[in-house]
C-alpha positions in Angstrom: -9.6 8.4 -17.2 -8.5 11.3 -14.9 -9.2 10.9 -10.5 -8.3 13.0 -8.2 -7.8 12.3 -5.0 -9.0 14.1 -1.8 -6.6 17.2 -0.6 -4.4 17.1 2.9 -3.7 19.6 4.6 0.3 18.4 6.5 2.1 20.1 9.4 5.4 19.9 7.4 7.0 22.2 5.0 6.2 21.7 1.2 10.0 20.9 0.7 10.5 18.4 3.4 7.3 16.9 2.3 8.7 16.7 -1.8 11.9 15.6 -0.5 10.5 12.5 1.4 8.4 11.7 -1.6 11.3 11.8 -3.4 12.8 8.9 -1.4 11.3 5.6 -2.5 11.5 4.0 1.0 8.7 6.5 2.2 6.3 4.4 -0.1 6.0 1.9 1.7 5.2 3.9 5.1 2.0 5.4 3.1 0.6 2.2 1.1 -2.5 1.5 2.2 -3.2 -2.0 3.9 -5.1 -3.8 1.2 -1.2 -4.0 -0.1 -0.1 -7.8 -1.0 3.0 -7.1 -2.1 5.5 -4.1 -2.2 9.3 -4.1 -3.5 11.7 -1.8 -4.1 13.7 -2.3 -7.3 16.3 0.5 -7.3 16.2 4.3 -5.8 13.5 5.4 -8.8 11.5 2.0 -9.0 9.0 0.1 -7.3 6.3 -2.4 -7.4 3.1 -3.1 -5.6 0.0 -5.3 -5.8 -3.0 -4.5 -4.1 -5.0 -7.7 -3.0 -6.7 -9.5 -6.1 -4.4 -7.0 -8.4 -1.7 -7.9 -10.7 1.8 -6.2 -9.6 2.3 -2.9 -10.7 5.6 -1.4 -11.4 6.1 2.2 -10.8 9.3 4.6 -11.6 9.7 8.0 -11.0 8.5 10.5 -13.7 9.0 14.3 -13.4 10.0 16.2 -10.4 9.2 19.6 -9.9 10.6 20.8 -6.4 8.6 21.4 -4.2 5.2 21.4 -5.7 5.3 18.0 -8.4 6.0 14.8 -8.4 5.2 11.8 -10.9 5.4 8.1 -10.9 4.3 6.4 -13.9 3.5 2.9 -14.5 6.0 0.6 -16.8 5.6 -3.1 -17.9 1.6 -3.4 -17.3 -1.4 -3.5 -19.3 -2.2 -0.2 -18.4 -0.5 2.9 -18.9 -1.0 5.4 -16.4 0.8 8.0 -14.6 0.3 9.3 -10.4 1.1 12.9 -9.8 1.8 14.3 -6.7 0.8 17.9 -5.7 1.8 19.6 -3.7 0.8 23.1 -2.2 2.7 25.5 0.2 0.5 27.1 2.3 2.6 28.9 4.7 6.2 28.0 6.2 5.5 25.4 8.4 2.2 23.3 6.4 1.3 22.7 3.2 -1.8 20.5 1.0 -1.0 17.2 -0.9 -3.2 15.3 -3.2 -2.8 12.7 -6.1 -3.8 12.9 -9.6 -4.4 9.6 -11.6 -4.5 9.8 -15.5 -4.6 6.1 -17.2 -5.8 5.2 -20.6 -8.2 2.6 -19.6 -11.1 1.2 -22.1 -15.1 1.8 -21.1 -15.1 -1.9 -19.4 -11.8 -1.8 -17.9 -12.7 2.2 -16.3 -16.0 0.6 -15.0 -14.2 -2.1 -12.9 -11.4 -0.1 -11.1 -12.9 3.1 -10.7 -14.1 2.6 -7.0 -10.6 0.6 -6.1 -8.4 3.4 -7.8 -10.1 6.0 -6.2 -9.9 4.4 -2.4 -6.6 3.6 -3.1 -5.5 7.4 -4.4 -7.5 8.3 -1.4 -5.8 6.0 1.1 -2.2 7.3 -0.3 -3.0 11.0 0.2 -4.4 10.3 3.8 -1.4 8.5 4.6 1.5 10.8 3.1 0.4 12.3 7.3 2.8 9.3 8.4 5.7 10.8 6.6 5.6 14.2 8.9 
């Protein structure tokens, strides 16, 4: 199953906003508020639950500066992968969005659809808090 999230346009250059994204503090400044719990493991790794979720543990994937970045999912039921992109469009500003790809069954893609696609939604709106 492949998402995409809605696009947003930032008032902050592509490489300050890829070097904040890099820092796995900033996560928890753009979680949405349906989070139940959120913990940073190390400088790479992270894990979150959204409310009525199992915990999900995220580690950093590939970075590309300044355009990708990748988080991927580890220990769960589902494997799936988050990827940042993002898109200079002049010095100053520049256009973010998420990409979700997860092998999910039929039954299992039916369920969380709507919830993945609010929360990639929700992340991309907030990455505004980080400029």
């Amino acid at each position: 199953m492949k998402l995409n999230s809605i696009s947003n346009d930032l008032n902050i250059p592509d490489n300050l906003l890829f070097d904040k994204l890099c820092n796995i503090e900033n996560f928890k400044k753009i979680m949405p508020n349906n989070i139940s719990k959120f913990e940073i493991l190390d400088a790479n790794t992270l894990i979150f639950s959204l409310k009525g979720m199992p915990a999900i543990k995220l580690i950093f994937g590939k970075k590309h500066s300044p355009s990708i970045i990748t988080l991927n999912s580890s220990e769960s039921k589902i494997n799936f992968s988050l990827t940042g992109h993002i898109k200079k469009i002049d010095e100053n500003n520049c256009e973010f969005s998420l990409e979700f790809n997860g092998d999910l069954n039929p039954m299992i893609q039916m369920m969380v659809k709507t919830p993945l696609q609010s929360f990639i939604n929700d992340l991309s709106k907030n990455t505004s808090k980080l400029t």
